[in-house]
C-alpha positions in Angstrom: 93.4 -45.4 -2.9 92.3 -44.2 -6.1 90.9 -47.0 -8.4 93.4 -45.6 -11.3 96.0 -46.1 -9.4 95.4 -50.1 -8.4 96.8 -52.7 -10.4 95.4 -54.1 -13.5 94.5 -57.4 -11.6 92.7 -55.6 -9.0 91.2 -53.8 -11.4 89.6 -56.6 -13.4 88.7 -58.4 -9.9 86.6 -55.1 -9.0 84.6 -55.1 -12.0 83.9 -58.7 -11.8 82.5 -58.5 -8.7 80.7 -55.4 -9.3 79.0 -57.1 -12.3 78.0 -60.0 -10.0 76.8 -57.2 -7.5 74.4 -55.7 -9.7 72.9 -59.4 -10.8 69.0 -59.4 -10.2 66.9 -62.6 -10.3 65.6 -61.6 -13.4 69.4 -62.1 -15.0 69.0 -65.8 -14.8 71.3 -68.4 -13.4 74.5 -67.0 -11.6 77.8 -66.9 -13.4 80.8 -68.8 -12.6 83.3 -66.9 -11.2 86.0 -69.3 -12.4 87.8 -68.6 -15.2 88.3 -71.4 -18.0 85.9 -73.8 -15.7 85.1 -76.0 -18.5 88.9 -76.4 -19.8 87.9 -75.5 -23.7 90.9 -73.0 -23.3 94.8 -74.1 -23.4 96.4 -77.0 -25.4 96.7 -80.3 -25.7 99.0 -81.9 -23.1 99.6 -78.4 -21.5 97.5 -76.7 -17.9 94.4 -74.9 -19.0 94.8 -71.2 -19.5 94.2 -70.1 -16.0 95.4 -72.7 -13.9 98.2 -73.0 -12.3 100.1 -76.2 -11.1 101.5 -76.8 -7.2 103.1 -78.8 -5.0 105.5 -78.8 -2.1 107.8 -80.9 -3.0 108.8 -81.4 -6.8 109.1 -84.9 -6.1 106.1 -85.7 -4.7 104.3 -83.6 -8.3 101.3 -85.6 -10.1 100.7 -85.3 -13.5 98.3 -82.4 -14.9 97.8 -82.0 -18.7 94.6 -81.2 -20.7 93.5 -84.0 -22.7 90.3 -85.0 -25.2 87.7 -87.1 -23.7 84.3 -87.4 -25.3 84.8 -84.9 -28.2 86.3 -82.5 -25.6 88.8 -81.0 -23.5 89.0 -81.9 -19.6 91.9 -81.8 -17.2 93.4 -85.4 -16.3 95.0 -85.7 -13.1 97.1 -89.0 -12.5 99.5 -90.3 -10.2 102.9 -90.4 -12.9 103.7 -93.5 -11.0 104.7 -91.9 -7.8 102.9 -93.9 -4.6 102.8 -90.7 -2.2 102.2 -88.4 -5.0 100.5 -84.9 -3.6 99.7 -81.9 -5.5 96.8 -79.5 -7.1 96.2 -77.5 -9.7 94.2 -74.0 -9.0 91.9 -70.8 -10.2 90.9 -68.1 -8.2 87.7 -65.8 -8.6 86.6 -62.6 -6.7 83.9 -63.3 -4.0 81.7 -61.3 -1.9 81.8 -61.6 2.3 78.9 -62.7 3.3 78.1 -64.5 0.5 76.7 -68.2 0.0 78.4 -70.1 -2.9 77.7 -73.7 -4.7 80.9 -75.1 -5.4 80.7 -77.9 -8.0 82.8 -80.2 -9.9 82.2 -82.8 -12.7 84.6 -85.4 -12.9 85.5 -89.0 -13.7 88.0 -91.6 -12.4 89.9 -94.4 -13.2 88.7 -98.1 -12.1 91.7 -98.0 -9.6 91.4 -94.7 -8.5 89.0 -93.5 -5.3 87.6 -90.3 -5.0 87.3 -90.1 -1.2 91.3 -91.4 -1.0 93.0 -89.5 -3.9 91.0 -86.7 -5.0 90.0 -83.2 -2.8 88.2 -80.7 -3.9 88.6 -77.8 -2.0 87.8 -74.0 -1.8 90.0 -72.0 0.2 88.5 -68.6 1.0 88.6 -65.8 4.2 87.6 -68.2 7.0 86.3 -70.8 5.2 89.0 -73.4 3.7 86.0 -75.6 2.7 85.7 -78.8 0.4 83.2 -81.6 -0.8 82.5 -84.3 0.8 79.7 -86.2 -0.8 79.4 -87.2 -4.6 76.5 -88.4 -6.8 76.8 -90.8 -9.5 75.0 -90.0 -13.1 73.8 -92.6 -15.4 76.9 -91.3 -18.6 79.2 -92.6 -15.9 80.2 -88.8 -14.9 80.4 -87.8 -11.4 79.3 -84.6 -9.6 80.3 -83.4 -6.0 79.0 -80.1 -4.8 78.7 -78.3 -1.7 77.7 -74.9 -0.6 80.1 -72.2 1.2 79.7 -69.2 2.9 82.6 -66.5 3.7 81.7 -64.5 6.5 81.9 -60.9 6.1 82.2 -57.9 5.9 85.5 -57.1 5.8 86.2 -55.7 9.4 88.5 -53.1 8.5 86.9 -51.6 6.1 89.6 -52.2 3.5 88.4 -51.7 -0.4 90.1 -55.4 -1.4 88.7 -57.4 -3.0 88.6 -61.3 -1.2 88.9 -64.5 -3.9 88.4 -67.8 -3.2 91.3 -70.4 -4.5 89.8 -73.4 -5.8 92.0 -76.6 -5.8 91.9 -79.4 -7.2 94.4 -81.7 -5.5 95.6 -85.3 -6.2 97.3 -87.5 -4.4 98.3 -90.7 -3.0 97.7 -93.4 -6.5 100.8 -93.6 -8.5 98.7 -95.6 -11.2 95.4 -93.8 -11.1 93.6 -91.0 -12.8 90.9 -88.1 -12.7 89.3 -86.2 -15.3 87.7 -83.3 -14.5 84.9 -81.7 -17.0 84.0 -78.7 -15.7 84.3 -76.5 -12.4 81.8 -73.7 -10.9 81.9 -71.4 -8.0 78.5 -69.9 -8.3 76.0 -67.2 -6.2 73.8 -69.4 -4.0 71.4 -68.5 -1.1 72.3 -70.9 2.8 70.7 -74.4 3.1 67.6 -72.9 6.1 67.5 -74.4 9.2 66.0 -78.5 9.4 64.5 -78.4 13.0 63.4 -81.7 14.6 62.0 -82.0 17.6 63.0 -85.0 19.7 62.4 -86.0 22.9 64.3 -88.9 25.4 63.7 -90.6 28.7 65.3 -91.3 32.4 64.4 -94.1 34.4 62.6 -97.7 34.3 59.6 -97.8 32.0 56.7 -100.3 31.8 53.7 -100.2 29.3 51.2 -98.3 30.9 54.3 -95.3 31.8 55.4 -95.8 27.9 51.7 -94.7 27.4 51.9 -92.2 29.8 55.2 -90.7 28.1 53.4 -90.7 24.7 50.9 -89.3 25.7 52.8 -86.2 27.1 55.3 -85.9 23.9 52.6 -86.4 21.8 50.7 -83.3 23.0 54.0 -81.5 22.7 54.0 -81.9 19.0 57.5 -83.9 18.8 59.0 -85.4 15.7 60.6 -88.4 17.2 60.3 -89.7 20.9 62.4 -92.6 22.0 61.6 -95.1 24.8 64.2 -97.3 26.4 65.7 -100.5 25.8 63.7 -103.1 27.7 60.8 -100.7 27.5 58.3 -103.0 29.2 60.8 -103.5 32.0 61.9 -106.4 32.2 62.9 -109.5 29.7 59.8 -109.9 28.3 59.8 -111.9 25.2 57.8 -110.6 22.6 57.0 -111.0 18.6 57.8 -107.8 16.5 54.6 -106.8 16.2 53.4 -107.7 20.2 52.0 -105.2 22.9 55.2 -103.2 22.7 54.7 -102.5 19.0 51.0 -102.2 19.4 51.2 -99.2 21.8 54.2 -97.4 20.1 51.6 -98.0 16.7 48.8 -96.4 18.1 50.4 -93.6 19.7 52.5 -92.8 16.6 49.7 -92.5 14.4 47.7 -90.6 17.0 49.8 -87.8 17.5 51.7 -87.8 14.2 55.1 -88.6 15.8 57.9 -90.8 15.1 58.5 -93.4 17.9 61.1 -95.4 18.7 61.5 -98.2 21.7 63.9 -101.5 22.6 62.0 -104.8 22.8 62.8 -109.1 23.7 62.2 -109.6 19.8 61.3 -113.5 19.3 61.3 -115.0 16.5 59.2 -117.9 16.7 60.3 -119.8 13.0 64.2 -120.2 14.3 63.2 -120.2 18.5 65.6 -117.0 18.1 65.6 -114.0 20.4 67.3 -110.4 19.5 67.9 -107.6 21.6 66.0 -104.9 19.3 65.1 -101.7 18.7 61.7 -100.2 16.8 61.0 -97.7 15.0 57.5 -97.1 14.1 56.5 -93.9 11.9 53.9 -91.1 11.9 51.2 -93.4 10.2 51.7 -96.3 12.9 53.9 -98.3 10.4 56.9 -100.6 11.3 59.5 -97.7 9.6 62.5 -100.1 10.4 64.4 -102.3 13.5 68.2 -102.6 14.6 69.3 -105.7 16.6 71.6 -105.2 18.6 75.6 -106.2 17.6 77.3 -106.6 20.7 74.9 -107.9 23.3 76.3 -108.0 26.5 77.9 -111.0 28.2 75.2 -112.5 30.1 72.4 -111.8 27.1 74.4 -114.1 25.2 75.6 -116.4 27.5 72.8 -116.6 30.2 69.9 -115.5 28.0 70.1 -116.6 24.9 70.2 -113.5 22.8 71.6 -113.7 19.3 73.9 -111.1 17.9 72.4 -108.9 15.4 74.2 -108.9 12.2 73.5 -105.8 10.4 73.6 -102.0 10.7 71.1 -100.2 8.5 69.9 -96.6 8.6 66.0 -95.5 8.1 65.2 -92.6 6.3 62.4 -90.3 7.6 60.5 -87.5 6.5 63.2 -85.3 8.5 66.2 -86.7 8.2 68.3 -90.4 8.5 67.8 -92.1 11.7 70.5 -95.2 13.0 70.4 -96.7 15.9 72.8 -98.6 18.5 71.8 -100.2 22.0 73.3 -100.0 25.3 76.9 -102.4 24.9 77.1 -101.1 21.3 78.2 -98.1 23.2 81.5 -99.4 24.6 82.7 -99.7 20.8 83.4 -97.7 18.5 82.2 -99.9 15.3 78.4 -99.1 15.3 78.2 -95.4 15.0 81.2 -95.3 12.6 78.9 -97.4 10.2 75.9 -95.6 10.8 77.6 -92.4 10.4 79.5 -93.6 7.6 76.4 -94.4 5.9 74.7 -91.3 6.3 72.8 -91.0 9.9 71.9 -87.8 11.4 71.0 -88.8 14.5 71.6 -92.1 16.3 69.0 -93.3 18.4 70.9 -94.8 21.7 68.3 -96.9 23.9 69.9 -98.8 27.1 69.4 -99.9 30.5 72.3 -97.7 31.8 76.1 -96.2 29.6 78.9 -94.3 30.7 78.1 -90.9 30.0 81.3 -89.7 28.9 81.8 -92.0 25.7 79.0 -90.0 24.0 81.1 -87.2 23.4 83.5 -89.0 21.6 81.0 -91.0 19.5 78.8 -88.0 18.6 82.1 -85.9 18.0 84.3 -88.5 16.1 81.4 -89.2 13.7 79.7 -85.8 13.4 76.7 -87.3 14.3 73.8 -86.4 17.1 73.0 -89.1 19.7 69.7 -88.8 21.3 69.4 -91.6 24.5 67.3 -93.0 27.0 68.2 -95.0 30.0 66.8 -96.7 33.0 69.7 -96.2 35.0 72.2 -93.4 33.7 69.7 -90.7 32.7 68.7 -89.1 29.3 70.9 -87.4 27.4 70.9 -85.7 23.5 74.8 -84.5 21.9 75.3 -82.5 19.1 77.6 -82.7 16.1 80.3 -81.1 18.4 79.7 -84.0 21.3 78.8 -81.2 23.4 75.6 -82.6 26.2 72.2 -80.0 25.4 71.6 -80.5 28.9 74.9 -79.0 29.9 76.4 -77.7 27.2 79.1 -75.9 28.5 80.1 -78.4 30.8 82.8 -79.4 28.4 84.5 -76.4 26.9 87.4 -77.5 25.6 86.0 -78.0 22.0 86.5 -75.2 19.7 83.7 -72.5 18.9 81.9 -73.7 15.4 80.1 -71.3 13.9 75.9 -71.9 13.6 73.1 -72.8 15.8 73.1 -76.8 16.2 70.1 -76.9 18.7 67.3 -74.7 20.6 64.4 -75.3 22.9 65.9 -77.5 26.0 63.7 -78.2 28.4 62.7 -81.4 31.2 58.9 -82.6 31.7 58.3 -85.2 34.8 55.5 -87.6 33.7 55.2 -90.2 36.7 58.4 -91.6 37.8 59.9 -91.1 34.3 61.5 -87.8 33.1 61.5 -86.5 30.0 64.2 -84.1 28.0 63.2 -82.6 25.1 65.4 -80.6 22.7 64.9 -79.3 19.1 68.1 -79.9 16.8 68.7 -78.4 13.4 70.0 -81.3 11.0 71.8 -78.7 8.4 73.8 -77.6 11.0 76.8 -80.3 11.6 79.5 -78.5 12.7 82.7 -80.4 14.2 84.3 -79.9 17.2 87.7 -78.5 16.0 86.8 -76.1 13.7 89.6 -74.4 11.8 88.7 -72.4 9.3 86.3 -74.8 7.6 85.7 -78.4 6.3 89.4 -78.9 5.4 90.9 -78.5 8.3 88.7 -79.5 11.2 88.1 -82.8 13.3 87.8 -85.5 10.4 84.0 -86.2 11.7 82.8 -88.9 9.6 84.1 -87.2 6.2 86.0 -90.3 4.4 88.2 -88.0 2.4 89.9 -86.3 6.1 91.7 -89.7 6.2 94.9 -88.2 5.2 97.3 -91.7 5.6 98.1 -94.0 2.9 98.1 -97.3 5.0 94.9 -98.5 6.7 94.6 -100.2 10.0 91.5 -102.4 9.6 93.0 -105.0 8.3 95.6 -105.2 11.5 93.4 -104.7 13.7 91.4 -107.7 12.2 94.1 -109.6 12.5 95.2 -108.7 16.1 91.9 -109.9 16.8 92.0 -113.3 15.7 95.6 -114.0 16.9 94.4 -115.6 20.1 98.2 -117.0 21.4 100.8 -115.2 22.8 104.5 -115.0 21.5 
């Protein structure tokens, strides 16, 4: 078609992008595509010139309206005292396929109001409905979520339109609460690279001088992290948290560079108290962090003496943010929700023997990697999608996410123990339903994908501690 003869919209949407085609680095930062981002435009009380109000049902319509907050305009969203109150407001801007964008957003909320259960921010776009996910607190009180998108391209036919992206900006679910939102940007970015990690996991019984041995071996290999398995002397050896176990795993981490993880019989000699723990030691020999175990099972408890742990923390690295869980933590499902919750990348998974199959589920319902060793049930490492590196298309029923999550699988026998190595790329988290993007994919640990207005935590709590019958 000839350009005369397109509309006026299309028109101004071509020589948009064409201006944001010819950008160079030496132009400075990348404009915002959106139009009216910061609000400054429209009246008091009114939408922002621009935007444009939605909802499915009338009834169910929130409240938008520009109003002055800190010598300025911003948008407030609020719930006009309706409880299931859904709706956005939206601006669209021309894009280019194959294009990485930063989409940000500067907002505040009410006391009341939660970001994660009444606010999303999403960017809808050609196969990539995408949203944030993560916010930052500043010190002024102001909060920024951002997150980076890219629409694949180009277009496959050829055609000469031009794609946009809708941003939305959607509340819902607080009949009492309130958002303001100071400024939006859909800007030119460049793809987060790949993070690669090298890990490495073990099969079978282990003692001391075969931990060595397996050190030793991964060492040389240049891995990032190496875990050892629960128990890793071999038996129930009681031992202080900084005994022979400790000692080795020490040495050997500082000697080859490596992170080094291992479970131990942690005594505690002050309180006569004994944990079932895991280690982690990191590349300069240094106790990095430890993770008692939560659910011990029955006969630790009752025959043995263990002690329940009572914490969940996560460890930060130089490559990423490690959890961990052990063996009985496995059969439920409250460990690696916190850890994931909390921000882990990869869960450590130590234990004497699991069922196999439950790793799927953990590693896909919390968008989280799970790298295990075992005495009993063999090695194993999952990705994002809960699909098993050593076989991962033995399960194909998950969908096809886009990226690479891993490379580099291979098995090294070292004595009687087996070793799997695999190399996993931490930027790339994809969930196992993929759908067209963030929005509407497997919720994976992403709080704001919980889209229900009553929570079951607090029944389940008290199903729990209802011991009769009725």
């Amino acid at each position: 078609m000839c350009p005369s003869l397109l509309p006026l919209a299309a028109l101004v949407a071509i020589a948009a992008l064409s201006l944001v085609t010819m950008r160079s680095e030496a132009d400075g930062p990348a404009p915002n595509l959106l139009p009216n981002a910061d609000f400054q435009h429209g009246e008091i009380g009114q939408l922002p010139e621009g935007w444009e109000a939605h909802t499915y049902r009338p009834s169910l319509a929130p409240k938008f309206a520009l109003e002055e907050l800190d010598g300025r305009k911003v948008l407030k969203l609020s719930g006009g005292g309706v409880p299931d109150c859904v709706g956005y407001v939206s601006a669209k801007a021309p894009i280019k396929l194959g294009q990485t964008y930063l989409f940000r957003v500067v907002f505040r909320v009410a006391p009341n109001t939660n970001p994660d259960e009444n606010l999303l921010l999403q960017c809808f776009g050609p196969g990539a409905n995408d949203g944030i996910h993560q916010y930052r607190r500043q010190a002024d009180g102001w909060i920024v979520g951002e997150t980076k998108i890219t629409y694949a391209g180009p277009n496959a036919d050829g055609s000469e339109v031009v794609p946009e992206a809708e941003c939305r900006l959607m509340y819902r679910f607080n009949p009492h609460g309130a958002a303001w939102i100071r400024e939006v940007s859909l800007t030119e970015s460049t793809p987060d690279p790949p993070r690669w990690v090298r890990v490495a996991c073990t099969s079978k019984k282990t003692d001391l001088a075969s931990c060595e041995a397996v050190l030793d071996a991964v060492g040389r290999a240049g891995v990032d992290l190496v875990l050892l398995p629960e128990y890793m002397q071999g038996d129930r050896i009681e031992e202080p948290a900084d005994g022979p176990s400790f000692q080795l795993m020490s040495a050997k981490a500082k000697q080859y560079r490596m992170y080094v993880a291992g479970g131990i019989v942690r005594h505690v000699a002050e309180t006569d108290r004994t944990y079932n723990t895991c280690l982690l030691v990191d590349r300069q020999g240094q106790l990095a962090g430890m993770y008692d175990k939560v659910h011990p099972y029955s006969p630790e408890v009752n025959d043995q003496g263990i002690t329940p742990g009572s914490a969940v923390p996560v460890f930060q690295t130089d490559f990423g943010t490690v959890g961990m869980m052990i063996c009985y933590d496995s059969w439920f499902t409250d460990v690696a929700e916190l850890l994931a919750l909390k921000g882990a990348e990869i869960i450590l998974f130590p234990n004497a023997g699991y069922y196999r199959a439950l790793m799927h589920a953990r590693a896909a319902d919390n968008r989280v990697r799970i790298v295990c060793s075992s005495w009993n049930s063999g090695s194993g490492v999952w990705d994002t999608v809960g699909r098993d590196l050593g076989n991962p298309e033995v399960d194909t029923s998950h969908g096809n996410p886009p990226g690479v999550t891993h490379k580099d699988v291979r098995r090294e026998q070292v004595g009687e123990v087996e070793v799997l190595y695999v190399t996993l790329d931490l930027n790339c988290s994809p969930s196992p339903h993929w759908n067209g993007g963030t929005m509407f994919e497997a919720p994976g640990n992403r709080r704001n994908r919980r889209d229900q207005t009553h929570f079951l935590e607090d029944l389940i709590r008290q199903e729990r501690e209802r011991w009769w019958q009725e």
